[in-house]
C-alpha positions in Angstrom: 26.3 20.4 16.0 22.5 20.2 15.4 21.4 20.0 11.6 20.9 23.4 10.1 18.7 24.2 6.3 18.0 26.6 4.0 14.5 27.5 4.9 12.8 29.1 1.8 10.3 30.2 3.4 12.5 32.8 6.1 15.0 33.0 3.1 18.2 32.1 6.1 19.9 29.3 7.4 17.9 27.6 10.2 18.7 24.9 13.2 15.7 22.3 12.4 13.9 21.2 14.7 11.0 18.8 14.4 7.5 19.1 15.7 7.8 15.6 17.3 11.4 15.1 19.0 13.1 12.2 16.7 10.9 11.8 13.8 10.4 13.5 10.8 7.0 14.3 8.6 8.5 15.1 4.5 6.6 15.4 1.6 7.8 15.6 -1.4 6.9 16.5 -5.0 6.7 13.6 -6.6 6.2 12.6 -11.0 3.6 13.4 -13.0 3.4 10.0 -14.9 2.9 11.1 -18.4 6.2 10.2 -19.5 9.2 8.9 -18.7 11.1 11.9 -15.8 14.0 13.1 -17.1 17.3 13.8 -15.9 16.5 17.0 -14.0 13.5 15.4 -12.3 16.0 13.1 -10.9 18.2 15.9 -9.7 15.6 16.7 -7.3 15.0 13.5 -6.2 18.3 12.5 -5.8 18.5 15.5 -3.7 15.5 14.5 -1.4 17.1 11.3 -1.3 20.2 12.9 0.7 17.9 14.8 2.3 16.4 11.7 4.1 19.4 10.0 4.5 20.7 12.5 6.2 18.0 12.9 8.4 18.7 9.5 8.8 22.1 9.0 9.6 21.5 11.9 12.3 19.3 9.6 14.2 15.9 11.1 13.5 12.6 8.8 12.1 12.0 10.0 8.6 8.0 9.5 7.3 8.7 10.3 3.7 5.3 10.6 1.2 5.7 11.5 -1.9 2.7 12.1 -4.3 2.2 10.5 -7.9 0.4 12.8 -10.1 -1.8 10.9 -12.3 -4.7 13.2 -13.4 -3.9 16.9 -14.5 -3.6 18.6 -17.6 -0.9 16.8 -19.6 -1.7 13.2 -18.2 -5.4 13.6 -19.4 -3.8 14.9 -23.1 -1.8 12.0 -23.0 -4.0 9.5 -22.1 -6.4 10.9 -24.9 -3.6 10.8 -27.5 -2.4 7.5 -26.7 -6.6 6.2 -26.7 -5.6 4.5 -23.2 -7.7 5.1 -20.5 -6.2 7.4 -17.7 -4.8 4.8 -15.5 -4.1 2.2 -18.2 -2.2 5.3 -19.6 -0.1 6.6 -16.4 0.8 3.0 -15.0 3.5 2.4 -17.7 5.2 5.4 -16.5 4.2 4.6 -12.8 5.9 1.4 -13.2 9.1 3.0 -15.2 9.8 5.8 -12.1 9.6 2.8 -9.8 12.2 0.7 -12.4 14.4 4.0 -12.7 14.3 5.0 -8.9 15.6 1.8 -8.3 18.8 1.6 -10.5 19.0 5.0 -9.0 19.7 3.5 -5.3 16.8 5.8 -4.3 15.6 4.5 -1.1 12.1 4.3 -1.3 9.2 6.6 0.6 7.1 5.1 3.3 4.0 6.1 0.8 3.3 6.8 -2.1 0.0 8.7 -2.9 -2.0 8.3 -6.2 -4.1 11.8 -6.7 -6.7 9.3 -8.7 -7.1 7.3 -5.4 -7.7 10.3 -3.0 -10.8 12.1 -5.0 -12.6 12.2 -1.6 -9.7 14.0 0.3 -9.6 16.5 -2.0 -13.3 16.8 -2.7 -13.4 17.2 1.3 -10.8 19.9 1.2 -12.6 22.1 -1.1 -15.9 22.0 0.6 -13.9 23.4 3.8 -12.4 26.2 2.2 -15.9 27.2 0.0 -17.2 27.1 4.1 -14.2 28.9 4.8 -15.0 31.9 2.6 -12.0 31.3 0.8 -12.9 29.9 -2.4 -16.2 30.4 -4.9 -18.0 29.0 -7.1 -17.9 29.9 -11.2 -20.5 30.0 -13.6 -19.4 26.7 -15.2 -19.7 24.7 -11.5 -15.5 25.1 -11.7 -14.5 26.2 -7.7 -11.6 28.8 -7.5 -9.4 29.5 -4.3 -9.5 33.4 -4.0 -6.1 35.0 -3.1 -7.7 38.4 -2.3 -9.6 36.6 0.9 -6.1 35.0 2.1 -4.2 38.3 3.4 -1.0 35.9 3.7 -0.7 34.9 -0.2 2.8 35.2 -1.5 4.5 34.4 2.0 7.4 32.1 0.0 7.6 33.4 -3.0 7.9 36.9 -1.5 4.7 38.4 -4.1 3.1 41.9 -2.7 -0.7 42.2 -3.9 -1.7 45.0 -5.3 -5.0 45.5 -4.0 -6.4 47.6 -7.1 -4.9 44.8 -9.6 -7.9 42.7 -11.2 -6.7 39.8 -10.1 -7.1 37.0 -13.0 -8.7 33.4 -13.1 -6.7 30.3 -14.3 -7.9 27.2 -15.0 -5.4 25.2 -15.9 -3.0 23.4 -13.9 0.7 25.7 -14.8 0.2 29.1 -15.6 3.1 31.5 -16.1 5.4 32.3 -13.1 4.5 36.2 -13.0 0.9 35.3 -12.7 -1.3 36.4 -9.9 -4.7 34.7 -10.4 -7.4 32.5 -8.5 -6.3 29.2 -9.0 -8.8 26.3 -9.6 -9.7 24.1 -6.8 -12.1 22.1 -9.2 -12.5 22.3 -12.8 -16.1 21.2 -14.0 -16.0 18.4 -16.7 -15.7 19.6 -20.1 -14.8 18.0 -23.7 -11.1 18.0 -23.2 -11.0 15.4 -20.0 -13.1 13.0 -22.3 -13.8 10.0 -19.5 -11.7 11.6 -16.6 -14.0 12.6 -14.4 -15.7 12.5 -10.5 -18.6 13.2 -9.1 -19.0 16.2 -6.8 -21.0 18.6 -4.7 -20.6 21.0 -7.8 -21.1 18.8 -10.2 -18.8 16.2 -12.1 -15.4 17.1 -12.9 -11.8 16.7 -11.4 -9.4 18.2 -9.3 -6.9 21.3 -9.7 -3.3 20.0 -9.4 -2.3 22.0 -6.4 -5.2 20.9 -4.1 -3.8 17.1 -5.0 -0.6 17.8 -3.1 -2.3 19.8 -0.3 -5.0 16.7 0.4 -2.3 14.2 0.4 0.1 15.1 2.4 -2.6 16.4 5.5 -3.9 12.8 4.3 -0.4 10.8 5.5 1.6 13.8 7.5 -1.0 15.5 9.2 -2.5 19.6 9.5 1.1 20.5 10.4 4.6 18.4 9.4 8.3 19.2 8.8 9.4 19.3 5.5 8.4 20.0 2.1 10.4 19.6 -1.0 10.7 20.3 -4.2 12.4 21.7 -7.4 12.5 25.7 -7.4 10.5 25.9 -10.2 7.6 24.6 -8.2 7.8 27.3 -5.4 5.6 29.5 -7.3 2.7 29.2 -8.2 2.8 25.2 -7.0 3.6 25.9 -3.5 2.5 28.7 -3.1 -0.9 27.8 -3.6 -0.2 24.6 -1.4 0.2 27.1 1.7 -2.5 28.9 1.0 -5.5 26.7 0.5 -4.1 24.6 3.6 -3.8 27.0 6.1 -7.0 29.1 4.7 -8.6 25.5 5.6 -7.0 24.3 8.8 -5.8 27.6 10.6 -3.0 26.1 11.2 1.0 26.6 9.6 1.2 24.3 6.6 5.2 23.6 7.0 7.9 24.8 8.6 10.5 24.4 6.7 10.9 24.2 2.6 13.6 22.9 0.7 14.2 23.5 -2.9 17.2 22.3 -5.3 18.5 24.9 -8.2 17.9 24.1 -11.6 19.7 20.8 -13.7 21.4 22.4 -17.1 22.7 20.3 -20.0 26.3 21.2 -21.4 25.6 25.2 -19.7 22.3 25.3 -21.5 18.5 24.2 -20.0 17.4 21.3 -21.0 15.2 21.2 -24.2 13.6 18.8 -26.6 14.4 21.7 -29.4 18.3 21.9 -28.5 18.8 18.2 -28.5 19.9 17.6 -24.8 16.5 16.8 -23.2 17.6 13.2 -21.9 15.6 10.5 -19.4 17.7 8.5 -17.8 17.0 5.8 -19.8 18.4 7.3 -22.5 21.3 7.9 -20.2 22.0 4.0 -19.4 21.3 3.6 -23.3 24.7 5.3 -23.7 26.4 2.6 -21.6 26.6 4.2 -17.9 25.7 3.0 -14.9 23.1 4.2 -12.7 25.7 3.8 -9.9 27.2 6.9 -11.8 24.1 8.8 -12.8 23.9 9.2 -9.2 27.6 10.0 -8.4 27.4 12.8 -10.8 23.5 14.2 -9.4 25.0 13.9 -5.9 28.3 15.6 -6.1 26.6 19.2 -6.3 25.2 21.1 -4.1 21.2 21.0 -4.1 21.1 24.5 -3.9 23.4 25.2 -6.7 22.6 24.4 -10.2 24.1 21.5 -11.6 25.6 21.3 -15.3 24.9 17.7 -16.1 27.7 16.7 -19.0 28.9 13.5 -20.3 32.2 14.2 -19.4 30.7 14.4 -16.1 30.2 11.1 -16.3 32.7 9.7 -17.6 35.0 11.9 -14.0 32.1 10.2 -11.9 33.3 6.6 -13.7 36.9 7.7 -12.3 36.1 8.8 -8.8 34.4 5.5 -8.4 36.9 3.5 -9.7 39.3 4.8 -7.9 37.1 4.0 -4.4 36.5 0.3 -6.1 40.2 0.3 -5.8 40.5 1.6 -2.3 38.1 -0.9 -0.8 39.8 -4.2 -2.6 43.0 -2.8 -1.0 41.3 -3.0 2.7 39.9 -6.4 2.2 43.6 -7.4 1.0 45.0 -6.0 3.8 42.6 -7.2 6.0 43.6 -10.6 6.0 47.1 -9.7 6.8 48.5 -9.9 10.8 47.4 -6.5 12.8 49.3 -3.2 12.2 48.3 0.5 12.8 44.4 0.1 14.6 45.2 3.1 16.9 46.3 5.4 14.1 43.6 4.3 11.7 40.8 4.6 14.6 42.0 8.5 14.8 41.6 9.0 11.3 38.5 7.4 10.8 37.3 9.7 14.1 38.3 12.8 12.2 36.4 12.4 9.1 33.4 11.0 10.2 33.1 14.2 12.5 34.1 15.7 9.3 31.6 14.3 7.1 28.5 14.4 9.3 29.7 18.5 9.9 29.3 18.8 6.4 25.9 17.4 6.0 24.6 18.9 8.7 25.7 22.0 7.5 22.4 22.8 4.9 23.5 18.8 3.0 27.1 20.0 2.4 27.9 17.2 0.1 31.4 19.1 -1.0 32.6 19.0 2.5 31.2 15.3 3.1 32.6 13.9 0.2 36.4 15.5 1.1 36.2 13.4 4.2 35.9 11.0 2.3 38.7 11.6 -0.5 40.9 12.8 3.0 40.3 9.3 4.3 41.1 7.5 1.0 44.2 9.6 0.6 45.5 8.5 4.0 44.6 5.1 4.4 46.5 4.4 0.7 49.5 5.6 2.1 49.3 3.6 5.4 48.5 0.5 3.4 51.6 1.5 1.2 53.7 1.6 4.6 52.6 -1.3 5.9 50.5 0.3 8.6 47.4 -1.0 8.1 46.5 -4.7 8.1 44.2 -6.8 9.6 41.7 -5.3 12.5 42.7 -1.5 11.3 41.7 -2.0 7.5 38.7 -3.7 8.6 38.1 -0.4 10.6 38.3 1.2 7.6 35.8 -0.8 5.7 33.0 0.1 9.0 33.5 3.6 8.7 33.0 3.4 4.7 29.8 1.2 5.6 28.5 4.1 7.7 29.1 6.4 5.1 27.3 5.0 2.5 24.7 4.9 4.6 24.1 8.8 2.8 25.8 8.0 -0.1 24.8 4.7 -1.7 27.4 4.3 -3.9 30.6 2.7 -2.4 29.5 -0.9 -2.3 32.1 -2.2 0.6 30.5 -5.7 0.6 29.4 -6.5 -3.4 30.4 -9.7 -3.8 31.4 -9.3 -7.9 30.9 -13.3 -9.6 33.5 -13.9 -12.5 32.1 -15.5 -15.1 33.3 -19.3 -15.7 34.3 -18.1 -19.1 36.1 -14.8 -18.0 38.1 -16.9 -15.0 39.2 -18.8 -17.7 40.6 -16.5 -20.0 42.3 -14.4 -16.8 44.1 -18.1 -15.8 44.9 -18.9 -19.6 47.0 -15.4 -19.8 48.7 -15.9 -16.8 50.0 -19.0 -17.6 50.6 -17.4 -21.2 52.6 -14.5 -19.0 54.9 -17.4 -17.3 55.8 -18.8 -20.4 56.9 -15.9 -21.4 54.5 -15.5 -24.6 53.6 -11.7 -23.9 52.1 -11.9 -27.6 49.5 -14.0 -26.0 48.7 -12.8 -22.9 48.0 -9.1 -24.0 45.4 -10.6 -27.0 43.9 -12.1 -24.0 43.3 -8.5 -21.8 42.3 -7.4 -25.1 39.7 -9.6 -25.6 38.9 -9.3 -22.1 38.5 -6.0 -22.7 36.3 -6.6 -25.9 34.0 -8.8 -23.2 33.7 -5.6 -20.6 36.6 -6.8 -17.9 39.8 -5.1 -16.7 42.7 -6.9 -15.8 45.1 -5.7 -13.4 48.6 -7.4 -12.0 49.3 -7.1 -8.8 52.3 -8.9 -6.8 49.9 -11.0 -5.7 48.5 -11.7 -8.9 46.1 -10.6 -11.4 42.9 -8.8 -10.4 39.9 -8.8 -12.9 37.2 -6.5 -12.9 34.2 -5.1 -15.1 34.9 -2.3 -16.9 
């Protein structure tokens, strides 16, 4: 079945198809480095992440760029707040997004754009919509992109003009959703942006934030490319104004198909500074979880639904992982045991891979894709129970979990896990402490091993230790 989306832009369900057979041109939305992204940022990119997995796992070449927004309006605030020049300013949070994406098991973009480093794109792209007709000049040398002279404005975010509304002028970067106002292209210099400025054809000053993402992407993707991606809080006014000052300067269709993940609440509420659940996901980590399960628990929903991000949440993600932790030391036990069961295992492991890839490439179905999954675990255990799969048929098992985490990133079938010297030693002190018979003994040991963040388990083939 071919891979189908939620195109934003026709409002339906569409079969993709790229403009070059095999590969795929995505751009997507990337942080503005003022501060450290928070937890819903991450839902989106944790979303583009399965996104290009996906797209990977299907076969196809993915060219991912995704843009780092280092001068706007709240950058050049902070910057001036902090006394720290722009880029001295926005590289501690560059370098932080790269840290978090990381412990995230993001896979990484082929390129990532700095707007500071591509002044002349975007200088470029203004003067050809000013040639255009398209865009003006203001009294203060500030150039504004004019929806009335760009009959198709409003094409995604569905927005009728009213041809006898005075249309207003914005200058700054975010302006409020039921705005309909010239946007600015480039703001002259004043006060406010202190150092921060280029010069120009119009005279110094810097660029509006929504001609940075137009100019960077035609920069690394080309006139024309796939995908484009985002939060739906940036469909209007962000992309809309994308589309519009890159087809009023090229002619040409900006994207075909846009992508957009719902909302991220906090406990049923949006996040807020003022209601006390506005968390980054270092603060997240700070509360003892693992990325491995920030990510579990941002994957397991839907991109287009809106995700209620809890602690509790968490805490279930901790489970469900466990619980596959489990599953895979049971295949690599039974692996080394003499062949039983390949042919039944082989036809279950057909089934849900055909089961999970129908389920991504059903608009990134994660619900379906993880109950292959859970299907798979469910079965296998009660092979393994039966003595029905050993050897050559549990190291089946452990290939198809492989190519599913391909998408996933979370199952870890071949981490290798070190016991600590000290740790070994305390799990072979309370055996022996169990063969004697001194029960008193060996249970102050798994307590202290559980003080030290370590699980012990017996099994009839003796103790298994884990971390917690």
């Amino acid at each position: 079945m071919p891979i189908r989306f939620y195109n934003s832009l026709s409002r339906s369900i569409e079969e993709f198809n790229p403009i070059r057979p095999g590969r795929v041109g995505m751009y997507t939305c990337g942080p503005t480095v003022y501060n450290y992204a928070h937890i819903g940022n991450y839902r989106a990119y944790m979303f583009e992440d399965l996104l290009r997995r996906t797209l990977k796992f299907c076969g196809f070449e993915v060219r991912q760029v995704m843009n780092l927004t280092d001068v706007d309006d709240k950058t050049i605030r902070g910057s001036r707040e902090a006394g720290l020049p722009l880029d001295e300013y926005t590289r501690k949070y560059k370098d932080a997004f790269f840290e978090d994406i990381g412990v995230l098991r993001i896979e990484p973009a082929e390129v990532y754009p700095e707007a500071t480093r591509h002044i002349d794109e975007m200088i470029g792209l203004v003067e050809a919509l000013l040639t255009a007709g398209v865009a003006y000049r203001a009294d203060d040398g500030s150039v504004y992109f004019s929806i009335s002279r760009f009959p198709r404005y409003g094409q995604l975010a569905r927005i009728a003009l009213d041809p006898e509304r005075q249309v207003a002028r914005v200058r700054h970067d975010e302006y409020a959703k039921e705005s309909i106002a010239d946007f600015a292209l480039w703001k002259a210099w004043d006060e406010a942006d202190g150092d921060v400025a280029w010069e120009s054809p119009w005279g110094r000053g810097r660029p509006g934030w929504h001609i940075e993402c137009s100019a960077m992407s035609m920069r690394y993707l080309g006139k024309s490319f796939d995908i484009h991606t985002g939060g739906v809080d940036n469909l209007f006014p962000h992309h809309e104004d994308e589309i519009a000052q890159s087809e009023a300067a090229t002619g040409r269709k900006f994207v075909n198909y846009w992508l957009h993940c719902a909302h991220l609440m906090v406990d049923g509420r949006k996040m807020s500074k003022s209601l006390g659940n506005f968390y980054t996901l270092r603060d997240v980590l700070d509360r003892g979880f693992s990325g491995r399960e920030v990510r579990w628990e941002l994957l397991r929903t839907h991109y287009r639904q809106t995700l209620n991000f809890t602690f509790q949440g968490l805490r279930d993600a901790r489970v469900s992982l466990n619980r596959l932790d489990e599953f895979v030391t049971r295949l690599k036990e039974a692996a080394v045991e003499p062949n039983a069961g390949r042919d039944a295992v082989e036809e279950r492991c057909r089934n849900a891979a055909a089961a999970f890839l129908a389920g991504l490439e059903d608009d990134l179905n994660i619900s379906a894709a993880l109950a292959a999954l859970f299907d798979l675990v469910r079965d296998v255990n009660r092979m393994i129970d039966a003595g029905e799969c050993r050897g050559n048929a549990a190291e089946t098992v452990l290939g198809r979990l492989r190519d599913m985490d391909r998408v996933l990133g979370v199952l870890d079938v071949d981490r290798s896990e070190t016991v600590p010297g000290e740790i070994q030693a305390l799990v072979d002190e309370r055996q022996a402490a169990r063969k004697a018979r001194d029960y008193a003994r060996a249970d102050a040991i798994r307590d202290e091993l559980t003080a030290k963040g370590w699980t012990i388990e017996d099994t009839p083939k003796g103790p298994r230790v884990k971390r917690a």
